[in-house]
N, C-alpha and C positions, 0 to 999 in steps of 0.2 A: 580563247587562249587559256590552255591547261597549265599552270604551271607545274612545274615537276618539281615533288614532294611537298604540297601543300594539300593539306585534308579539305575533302570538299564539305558540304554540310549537307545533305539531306532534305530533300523537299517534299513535304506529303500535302497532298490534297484532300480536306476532309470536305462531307458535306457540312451543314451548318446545324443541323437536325438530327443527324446522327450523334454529332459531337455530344447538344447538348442532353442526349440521351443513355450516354455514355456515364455521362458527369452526373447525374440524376442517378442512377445505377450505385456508382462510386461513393455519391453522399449516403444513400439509403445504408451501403454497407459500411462504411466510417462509423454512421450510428449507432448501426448494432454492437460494432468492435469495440465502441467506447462507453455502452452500453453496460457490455458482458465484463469490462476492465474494470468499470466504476463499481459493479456488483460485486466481481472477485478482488476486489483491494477494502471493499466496506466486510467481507465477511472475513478478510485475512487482519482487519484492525479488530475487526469485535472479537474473534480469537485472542490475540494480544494484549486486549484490554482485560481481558477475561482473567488471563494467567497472571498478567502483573495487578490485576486488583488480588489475586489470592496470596499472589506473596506478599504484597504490601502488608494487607490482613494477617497474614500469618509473622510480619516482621513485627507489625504495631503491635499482638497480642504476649506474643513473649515478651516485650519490653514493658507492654503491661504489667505483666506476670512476675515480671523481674524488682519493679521496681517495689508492686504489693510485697513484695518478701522483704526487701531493704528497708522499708515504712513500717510494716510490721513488727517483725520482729527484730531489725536493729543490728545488735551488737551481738544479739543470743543467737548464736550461729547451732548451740546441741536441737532446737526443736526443730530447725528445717532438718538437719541430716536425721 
């Protein structure tokens, strides 16, 4: 007995062997996907790391730079200019 307008569900018959042949398949390529993500997300941080170690570098050394002038020379502002 059909009822009318109720979805039916779909019935498939697989073998057993197939299946898990399928699924073998499936893992193999999961691995490589998560393989080639783990590769391009380690070389898109080393990139990043890259660039924010040189601005860091570049922030720490003016403030270096800044401060040897204030330690220095002080109050005598005509020898820096």
């Amino acid at each position: 007995m059909a009822v009318e307008g109720a979805q039916k569900v779909p019935v498939a018959v697989v073998d057993p062997d197939q299946y898990n042949e399928i699924m073998a398949r499936l893992d193999k390529i999961e691995e490589k996907i998560e393989f080639y993500s783990g590769e391009k997300f380690l070389r898109a941080g080393k990139s990043v790391g890259r660039d924010l170690g040189a601005a860091y570098g570049v922030c720490a050394g003016l403030i270096i730079i800044l401060a040897y002038i204030l330690f220095v020379y002080g109050a005598n502002w005509t020898k820096v200019i």
